[in-house]
DORO-171325 format. One record per residue (C-alpha): residue number from 1; residue in one letter; x negated, z, y. Coordinates in Angstrom, 3 decimals. Layout:
<atoms>
<atom k="NUM" r="A" east="X" up="Z" north="Y"/>
...
</atoms>
This chain:
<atoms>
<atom k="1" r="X" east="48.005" up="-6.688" north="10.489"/>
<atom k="2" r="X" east="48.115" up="-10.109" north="8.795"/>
<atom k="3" r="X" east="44.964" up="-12.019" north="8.561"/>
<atom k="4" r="X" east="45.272" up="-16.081" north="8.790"/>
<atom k="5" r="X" east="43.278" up="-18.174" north="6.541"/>
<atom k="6" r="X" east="41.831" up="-20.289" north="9.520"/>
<atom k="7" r="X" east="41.526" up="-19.141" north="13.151"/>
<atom k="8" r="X" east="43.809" up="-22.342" north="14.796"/>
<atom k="9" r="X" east="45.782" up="-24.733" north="12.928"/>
<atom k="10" r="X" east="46.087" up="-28.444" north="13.840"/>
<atom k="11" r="X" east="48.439" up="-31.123" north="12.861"/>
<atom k="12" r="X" east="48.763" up="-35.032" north="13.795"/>
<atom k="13" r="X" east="52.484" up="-36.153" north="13.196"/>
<atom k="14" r="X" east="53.313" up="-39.549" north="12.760"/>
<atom k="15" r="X" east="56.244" up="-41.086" north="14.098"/>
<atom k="16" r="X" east="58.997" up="-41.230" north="12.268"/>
<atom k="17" r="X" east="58.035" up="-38.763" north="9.506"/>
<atom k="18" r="X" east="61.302" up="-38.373" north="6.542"/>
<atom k="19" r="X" east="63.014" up="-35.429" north="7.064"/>
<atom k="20" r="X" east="61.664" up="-32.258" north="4.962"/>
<atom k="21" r="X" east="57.699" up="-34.222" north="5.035"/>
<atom k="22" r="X" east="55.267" up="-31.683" north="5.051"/>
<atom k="23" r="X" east="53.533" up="-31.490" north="8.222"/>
<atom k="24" r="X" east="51.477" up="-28.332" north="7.693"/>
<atom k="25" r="X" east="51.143" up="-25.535" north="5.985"/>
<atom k="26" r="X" east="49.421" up="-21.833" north="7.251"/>
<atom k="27" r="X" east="48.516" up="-19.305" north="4.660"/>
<atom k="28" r="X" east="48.106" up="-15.396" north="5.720"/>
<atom k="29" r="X" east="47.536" up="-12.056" north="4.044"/>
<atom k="30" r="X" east="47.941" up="-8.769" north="4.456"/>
<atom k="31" r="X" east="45.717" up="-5.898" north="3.205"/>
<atom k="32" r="X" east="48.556" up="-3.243" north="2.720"/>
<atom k="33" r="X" east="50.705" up="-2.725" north="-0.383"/>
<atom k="34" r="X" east="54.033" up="-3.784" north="-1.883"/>
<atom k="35" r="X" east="56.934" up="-4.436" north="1.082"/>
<atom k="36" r="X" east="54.187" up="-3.819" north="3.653"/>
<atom k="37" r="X" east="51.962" up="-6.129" north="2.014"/>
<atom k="38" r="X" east="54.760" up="-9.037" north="2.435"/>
<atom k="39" r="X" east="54.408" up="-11.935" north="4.768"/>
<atom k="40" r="X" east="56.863" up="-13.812" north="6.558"/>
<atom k="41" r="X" east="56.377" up="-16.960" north="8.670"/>
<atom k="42" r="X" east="58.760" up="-17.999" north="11.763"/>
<atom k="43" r="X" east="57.789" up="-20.552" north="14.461"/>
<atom k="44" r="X" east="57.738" up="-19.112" north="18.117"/>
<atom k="45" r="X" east="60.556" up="-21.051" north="20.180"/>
<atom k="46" r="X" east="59.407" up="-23.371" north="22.775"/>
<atom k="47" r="X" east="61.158" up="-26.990" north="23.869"/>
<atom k="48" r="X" east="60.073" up="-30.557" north="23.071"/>
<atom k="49" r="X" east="61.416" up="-32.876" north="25.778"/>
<atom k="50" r="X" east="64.107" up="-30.552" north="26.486"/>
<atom k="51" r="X" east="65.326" up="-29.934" north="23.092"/>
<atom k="52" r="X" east="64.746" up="-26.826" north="20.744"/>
<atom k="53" r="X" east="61.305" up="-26.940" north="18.901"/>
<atom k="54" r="X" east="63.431" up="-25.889" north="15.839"/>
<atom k="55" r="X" east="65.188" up="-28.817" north="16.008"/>
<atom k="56" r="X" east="62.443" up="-31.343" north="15.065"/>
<atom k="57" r="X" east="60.297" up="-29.266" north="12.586"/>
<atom k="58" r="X" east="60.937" up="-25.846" north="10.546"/>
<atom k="59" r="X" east="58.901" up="-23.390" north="8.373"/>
<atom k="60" r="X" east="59.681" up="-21.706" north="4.647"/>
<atom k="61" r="X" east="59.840" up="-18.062" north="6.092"/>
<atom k="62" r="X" east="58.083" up="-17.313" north="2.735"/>
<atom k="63" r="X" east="55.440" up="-19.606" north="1.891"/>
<atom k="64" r="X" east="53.927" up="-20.667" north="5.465"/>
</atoms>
């Protein structure tokens, strides 16, 4: 299974960031080898003040 750099991950956003400012960024790895070694990064859905979570921040699937 993937391993995570850090245990928990905190950011403090402040308001009215651009659009496309980096906010945070999560590093894993995994022990196996070639395709099964490969990491990819998605954010679990959840809602921010009704809306989408996706719709106010988004992750590089490839690079955390």
């Amino acid at each position: 299974a993937p391993v995570f750099a850090q245990e928990r991950y905190s950011a403090r956003l402040w308001e009215n960031n651009a659009a496309g400012a980096l906010v945070l960024r999560v590093r894993a790895t995994d022990a196996d080898w070639g395709q099964n070694a490969r990491v990819r990064y998605r954010l679990a859905e959840g809602r921010v003040r009704g809306a989408p979570l996706s719709s106010y921040v988004s992750v590089q699937a490839e690079t955390g």
